[in-house]
C-alpha positions in Angstrom: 0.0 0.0 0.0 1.5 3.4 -0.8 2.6 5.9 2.0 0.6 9.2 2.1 2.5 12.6 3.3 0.0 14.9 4.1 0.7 18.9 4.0 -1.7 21.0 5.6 -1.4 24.3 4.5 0.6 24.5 1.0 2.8 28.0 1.0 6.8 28.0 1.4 7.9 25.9 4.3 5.1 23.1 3.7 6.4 22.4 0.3 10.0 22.9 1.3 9.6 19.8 3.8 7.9 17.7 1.4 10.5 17.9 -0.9 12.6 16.8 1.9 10.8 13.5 2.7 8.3 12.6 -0.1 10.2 10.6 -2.3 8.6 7.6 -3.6 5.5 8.7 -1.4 2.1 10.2 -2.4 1.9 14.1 -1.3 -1.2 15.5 -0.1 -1.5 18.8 0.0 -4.7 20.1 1.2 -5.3 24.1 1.7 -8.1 26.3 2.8 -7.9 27.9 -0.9 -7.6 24.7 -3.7 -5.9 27.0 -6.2 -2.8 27.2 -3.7 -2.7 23.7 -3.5 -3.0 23.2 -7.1 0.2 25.8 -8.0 1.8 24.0 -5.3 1.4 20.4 -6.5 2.7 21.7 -10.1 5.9 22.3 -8.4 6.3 19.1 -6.8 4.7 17.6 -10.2 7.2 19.0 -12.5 10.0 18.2 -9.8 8.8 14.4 -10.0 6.5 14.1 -6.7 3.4 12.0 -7.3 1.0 15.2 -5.4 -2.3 15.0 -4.9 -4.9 18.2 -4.0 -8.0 18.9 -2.0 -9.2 21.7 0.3 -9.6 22.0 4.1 -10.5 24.5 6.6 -9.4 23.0 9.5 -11.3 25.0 11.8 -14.2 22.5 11.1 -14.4 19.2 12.5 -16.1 18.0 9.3 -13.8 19.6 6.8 -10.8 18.0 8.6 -12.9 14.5 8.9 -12.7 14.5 4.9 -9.3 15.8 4.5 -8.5 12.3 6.6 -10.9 10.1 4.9 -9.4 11.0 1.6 -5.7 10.8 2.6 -6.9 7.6 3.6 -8.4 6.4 0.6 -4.9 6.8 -0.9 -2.6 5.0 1.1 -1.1 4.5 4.5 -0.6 8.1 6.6 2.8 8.2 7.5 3.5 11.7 7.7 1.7 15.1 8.8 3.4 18.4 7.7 1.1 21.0 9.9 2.1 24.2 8.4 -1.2 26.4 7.6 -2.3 28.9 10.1 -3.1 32.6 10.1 -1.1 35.8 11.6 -1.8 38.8 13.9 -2.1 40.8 10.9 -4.1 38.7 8.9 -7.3 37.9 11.1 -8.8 38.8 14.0 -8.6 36.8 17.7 -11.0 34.9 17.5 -10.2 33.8 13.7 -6.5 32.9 15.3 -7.9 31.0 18.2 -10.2 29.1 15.7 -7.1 28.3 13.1 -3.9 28.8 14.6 -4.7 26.3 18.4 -8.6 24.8 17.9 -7.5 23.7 14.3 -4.0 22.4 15.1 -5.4 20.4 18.1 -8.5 19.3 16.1 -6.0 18.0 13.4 -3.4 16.0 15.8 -6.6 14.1 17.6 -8.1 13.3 13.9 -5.0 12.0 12.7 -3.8 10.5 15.8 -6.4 8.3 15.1 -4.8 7.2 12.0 -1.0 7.5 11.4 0.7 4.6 10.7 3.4 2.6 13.1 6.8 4.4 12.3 5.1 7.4 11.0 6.0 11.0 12.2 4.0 14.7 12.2 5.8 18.2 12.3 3.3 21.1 13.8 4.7 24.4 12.3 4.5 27.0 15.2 6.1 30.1 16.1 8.4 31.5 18.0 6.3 34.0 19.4 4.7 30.9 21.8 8.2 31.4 23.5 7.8 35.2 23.7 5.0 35.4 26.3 5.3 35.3 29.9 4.3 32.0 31.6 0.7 30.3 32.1 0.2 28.8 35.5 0.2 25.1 35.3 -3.2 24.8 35.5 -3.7 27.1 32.2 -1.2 25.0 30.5 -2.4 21.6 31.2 -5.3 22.4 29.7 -3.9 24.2 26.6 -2.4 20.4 26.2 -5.6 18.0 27.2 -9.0 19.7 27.2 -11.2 18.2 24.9 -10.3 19.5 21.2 -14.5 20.5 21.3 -14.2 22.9 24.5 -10.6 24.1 23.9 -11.6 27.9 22.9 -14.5 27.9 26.1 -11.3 28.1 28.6 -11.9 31.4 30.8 -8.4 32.9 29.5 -8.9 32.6 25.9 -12.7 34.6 26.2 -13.1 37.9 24.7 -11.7 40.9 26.9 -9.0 38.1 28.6 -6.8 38.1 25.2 -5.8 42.0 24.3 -5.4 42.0 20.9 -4.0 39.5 17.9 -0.8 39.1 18.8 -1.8 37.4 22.3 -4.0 35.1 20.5 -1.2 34.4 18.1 1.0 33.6 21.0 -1.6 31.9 23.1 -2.0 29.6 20.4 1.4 29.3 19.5 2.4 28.6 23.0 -1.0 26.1 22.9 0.2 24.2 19.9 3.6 23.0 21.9 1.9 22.0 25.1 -0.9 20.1 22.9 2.3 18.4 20.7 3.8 17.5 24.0 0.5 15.5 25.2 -0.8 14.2 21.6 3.0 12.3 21.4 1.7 10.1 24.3 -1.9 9.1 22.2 0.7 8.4 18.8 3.3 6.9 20.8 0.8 4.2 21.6 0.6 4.1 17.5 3.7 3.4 17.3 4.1 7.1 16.1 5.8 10.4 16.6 5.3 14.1 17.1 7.1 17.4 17.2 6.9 21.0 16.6 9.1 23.2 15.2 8.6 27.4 16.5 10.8 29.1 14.0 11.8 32.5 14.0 11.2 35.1 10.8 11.1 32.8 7.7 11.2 34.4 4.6 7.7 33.6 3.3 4.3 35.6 1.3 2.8 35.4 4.8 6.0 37.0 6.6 6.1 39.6 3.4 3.0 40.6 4.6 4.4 41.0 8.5 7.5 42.5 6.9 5.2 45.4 4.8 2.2 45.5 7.5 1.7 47.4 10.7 3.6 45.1 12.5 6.9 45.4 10.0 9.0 48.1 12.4 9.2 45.6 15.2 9.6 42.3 12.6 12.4 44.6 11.3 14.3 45.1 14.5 13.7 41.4 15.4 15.9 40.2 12.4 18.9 43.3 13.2 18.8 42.4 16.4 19.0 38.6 15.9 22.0 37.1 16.7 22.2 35.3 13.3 21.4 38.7 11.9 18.8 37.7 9.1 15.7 35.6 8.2 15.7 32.0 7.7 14.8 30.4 4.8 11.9 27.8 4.3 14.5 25.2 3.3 16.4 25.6 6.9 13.2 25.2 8.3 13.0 21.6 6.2 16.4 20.2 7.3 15.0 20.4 10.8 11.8 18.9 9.8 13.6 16.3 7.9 15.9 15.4 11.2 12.7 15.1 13.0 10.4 13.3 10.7 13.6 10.5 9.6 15.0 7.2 10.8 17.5 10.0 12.4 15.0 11.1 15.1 13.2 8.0 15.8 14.1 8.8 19.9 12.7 12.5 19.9 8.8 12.7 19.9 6.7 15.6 21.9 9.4 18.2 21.5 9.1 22.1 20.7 12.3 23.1 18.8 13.0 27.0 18.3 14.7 27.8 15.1 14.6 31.3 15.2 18.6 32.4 14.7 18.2 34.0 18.4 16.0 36.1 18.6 14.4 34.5 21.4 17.3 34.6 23.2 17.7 38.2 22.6 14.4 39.2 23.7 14.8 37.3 26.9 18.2 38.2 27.6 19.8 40.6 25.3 20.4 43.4 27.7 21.8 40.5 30.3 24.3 39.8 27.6 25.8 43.5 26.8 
């Protein structure tokens, strides 16, 4: 039976990771809008991937049920590239909440249920979940196991408790770590792993828009004051992916691994280090 790669979410750093692992395998790629899919899978087509389309909006719990029946239908799941999601400038909180942590939860529990033995899923989050202050420990266990269903009725994620977009971009992003950490004890009894990768700036259309938005000042200074001094590419984001998803990280599962170039760091304790 052939293996199926899925790739939620088709821009830059999705397609860069396919590339990486799909050999030989059946791509997926499945976006909320089909004609970014379908300029996608030409790439990968005309590069010699056997890709495949279809839409989702994976902040529906039907949409997501027929994005897994159909990469079903096609083979055995053994991989989950997680990489759409929405930004503080493009939607507002409660449009975040919905995408960015309801519909990365809702798709680890769906395809938790089916991912093969020895298969492997990458969550694309951020590196602004590593930019907020801490939860308490109650607030963060259930970021990681409420119910995928009552995730956005928590007290702290109701209107007037999140300030604006960017806390709903880090709450979620923050959210999607905790959730990877508990979903790799459900696919670890599959026989299957999962991670998350937070990465810094990564030269992409949806960072272009950070870049030239109202937002672009501080996105700006956070690349200068990096301590790699510049953006990443979607490609460096894929080696990690590939290290994570491959025979070569078969003992790492329910890690959050920031690729940002520093800027984390910096933020925490640039003034420390002067």
């Amino acid at each position: 039976m052939s293996e199926v790669i899925v790739v939620v979410g088709a821009g830059s750093i999705g397609q860069a990771i396919a590339r990486r692992i799909s050999a030989g395998k059946i791509v997926l790629l499945a976006d909320m809008r089909s004609e970014n899919a379908e300029i996608a899978a030409k790439v990968l087509r005309d590069a010699g991937y056997d890709a495949r389309t279809t839409s989702v909006d994976i902040s529906s719990r039907e949409s997501v049920e027929a994005l897994v029946a159909t990469a079903t239908s096609l083979g055995d799941v053994s991989g989950l590239i997680q990489a759409a999601g929405v930004s503080p400038s493009q939607a507002p909180i409660e449009a975040i909440l919905k995408v960015d942590l309801y519909g990365t939860a809702l798709l680890l529990e769906e395809f938790g249920k089916v991912i093969a033995k020895g298969g492997a899923g990458i969550v694309i989050s951020s590196q602004s979940g590593h930019r907020m202050g801490p939860l308490t420990v109650e607030q963060s266990g259930q970021l990681a196991t409420k119910a995928v269903d009552e995730l956005l009725a928590l007290p702290f994620l109701q209107p007037g408790e999140v300030k604006d977009t960017l806390h709903a971009y880090q709450l979620s992003k923050r959210g999607n770590g905790l959730r990877v950490q508990a979903e790799a004890v459900r696919w670890g009894r599959r026989g299957a792993r999962i991670n998350a990768i937070s990465p810094g700036i990564v030269i992409t259309p949806l960072a272009n828009d950070e870049l030239t938005g109202p937002r672009g000042e501080g996105y700006r200074k956070m690349i200068e004051s990096s301590i790699a001094g510049r953006a990443a590419t979607p490609d460096e984001i894929a080696n990690v992916a590939a290290l994570l998803m491959g025979a070569d990280g078969a003992f790492i599962t329910g890690s959050d691994f920031l690729v940002d170039g520093g800027t984390t760091a910096v933020h925490w304790f640039g003034q420390a280090g002067q």
